[in-house]
C-alpha positions in Angstrom: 87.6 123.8 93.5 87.8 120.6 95.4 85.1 117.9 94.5 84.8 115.6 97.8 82.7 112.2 97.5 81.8 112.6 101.1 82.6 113.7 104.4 82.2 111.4 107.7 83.2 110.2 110.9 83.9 107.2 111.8 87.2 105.1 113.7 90.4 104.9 112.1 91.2 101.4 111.1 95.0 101.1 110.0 98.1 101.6 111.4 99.2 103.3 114.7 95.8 105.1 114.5 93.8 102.3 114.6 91.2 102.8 116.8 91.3 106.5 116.9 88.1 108.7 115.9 88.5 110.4 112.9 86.6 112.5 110.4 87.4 111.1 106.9 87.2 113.2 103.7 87.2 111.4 100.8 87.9 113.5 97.4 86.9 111.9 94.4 89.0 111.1 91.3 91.8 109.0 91.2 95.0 108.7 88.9 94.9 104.8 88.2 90.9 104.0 87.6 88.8 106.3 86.6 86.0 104.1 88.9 84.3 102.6 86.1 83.7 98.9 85.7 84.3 99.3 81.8 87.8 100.1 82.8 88.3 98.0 85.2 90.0 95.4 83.6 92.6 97.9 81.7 93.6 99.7 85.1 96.4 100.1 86.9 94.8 99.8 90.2 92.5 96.5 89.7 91.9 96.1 93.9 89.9 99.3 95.1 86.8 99.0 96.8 85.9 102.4 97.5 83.3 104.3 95.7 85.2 107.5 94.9 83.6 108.8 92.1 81.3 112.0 91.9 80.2 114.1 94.9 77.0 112.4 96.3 77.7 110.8 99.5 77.3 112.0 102.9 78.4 115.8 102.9 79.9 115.3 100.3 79.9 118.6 97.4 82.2 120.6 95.7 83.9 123.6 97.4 84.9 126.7 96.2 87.5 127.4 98.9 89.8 125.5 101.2 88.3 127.3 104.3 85.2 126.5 103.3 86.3 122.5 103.0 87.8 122.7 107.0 84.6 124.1 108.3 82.4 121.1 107.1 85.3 118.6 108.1 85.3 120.4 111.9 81.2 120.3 111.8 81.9 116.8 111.3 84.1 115.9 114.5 81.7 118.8 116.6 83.2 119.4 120.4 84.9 115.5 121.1 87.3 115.6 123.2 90.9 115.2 121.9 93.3 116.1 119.6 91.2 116.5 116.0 91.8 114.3 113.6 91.1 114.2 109.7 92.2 111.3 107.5 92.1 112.2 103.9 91.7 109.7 101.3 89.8 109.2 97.8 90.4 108.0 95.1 93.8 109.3 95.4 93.9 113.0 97.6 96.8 114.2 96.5 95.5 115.3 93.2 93.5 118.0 95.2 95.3 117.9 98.9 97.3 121.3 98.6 98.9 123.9 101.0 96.0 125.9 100.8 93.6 123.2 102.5 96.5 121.5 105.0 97.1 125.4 106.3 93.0 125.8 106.8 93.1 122.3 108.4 95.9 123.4 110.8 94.0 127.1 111.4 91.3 124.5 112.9 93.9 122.5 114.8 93.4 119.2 112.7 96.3 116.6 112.3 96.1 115.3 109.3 97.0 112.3 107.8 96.6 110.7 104.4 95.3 107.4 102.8 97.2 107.3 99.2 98.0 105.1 96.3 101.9 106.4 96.3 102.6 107.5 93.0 102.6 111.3 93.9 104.3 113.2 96.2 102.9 114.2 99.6 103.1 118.2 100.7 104.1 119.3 103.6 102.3 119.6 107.0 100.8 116.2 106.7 101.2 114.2 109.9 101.0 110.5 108.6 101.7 108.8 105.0 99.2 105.7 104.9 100.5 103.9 101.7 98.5 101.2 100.1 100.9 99.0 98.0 98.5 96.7 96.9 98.6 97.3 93.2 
């Protein structure tokens, strides 16, 4: 099951994608602030500003299935031109980015790349490692 905080489109803004349109799925959760302001203080991450927690923003749900993940991303960036592009980001994805959705991803011909906090691995197939070192 992945639980996803939303799914949208929008224009990449870091890095040698910057300016590049982009469908960004945001799972929720992350591994160094559970997103509440109670625990704000006592976190390991004291600098986010992204809402990551639960599953109520824009197409955002849980899925039962990778496949089932990759069709709403490709409803999201529809027939635009260009290579397809998914930027996947929380929270922190790679507690619920595995081969199972990066294969599905690829089936769709999606590059991928990743917004992360870089305190877990990254699998394989992902095109670009954004890492935040800001905490």
């Amino acid at each position: 099951m992945y639980r996803v905080k939303e799914i949208f489109l929008t224009l990449q803004g870091e890095a040698s994608h910057a300016g590049r349109a982009a469908v960004f799925l945001r799972f929720s959760g992350c591994n160094l602030w559970d997103g509440s302001r109670e625990h704000r203080e006592s976190a390991a991450c004291k600098f986010c500003d992204t809402d990551f927690v639960g599953t109520d923003g824009e197409g955002g749900g849980e899925f039962e299935t990778a496949q089932g993940l990759s069709e709403s991303v490709a409803k999201v960036w529809g027939e635009r031109p260009g290579r397809a592009f998914v930027v996947v980001t929380g929270g922190e994805p790679l507690l619920q980015l595995d081969a199972a959705l990066i294969d599905a991803l690829h089936t769709l011909k999606f590059e991928i790349a990743i917004e992360t906090n870089g305190t877990l691995p990254a699998p394989a197939g992902v095109g670009g490692v954004f890492v935040s070192t800001k905490f």
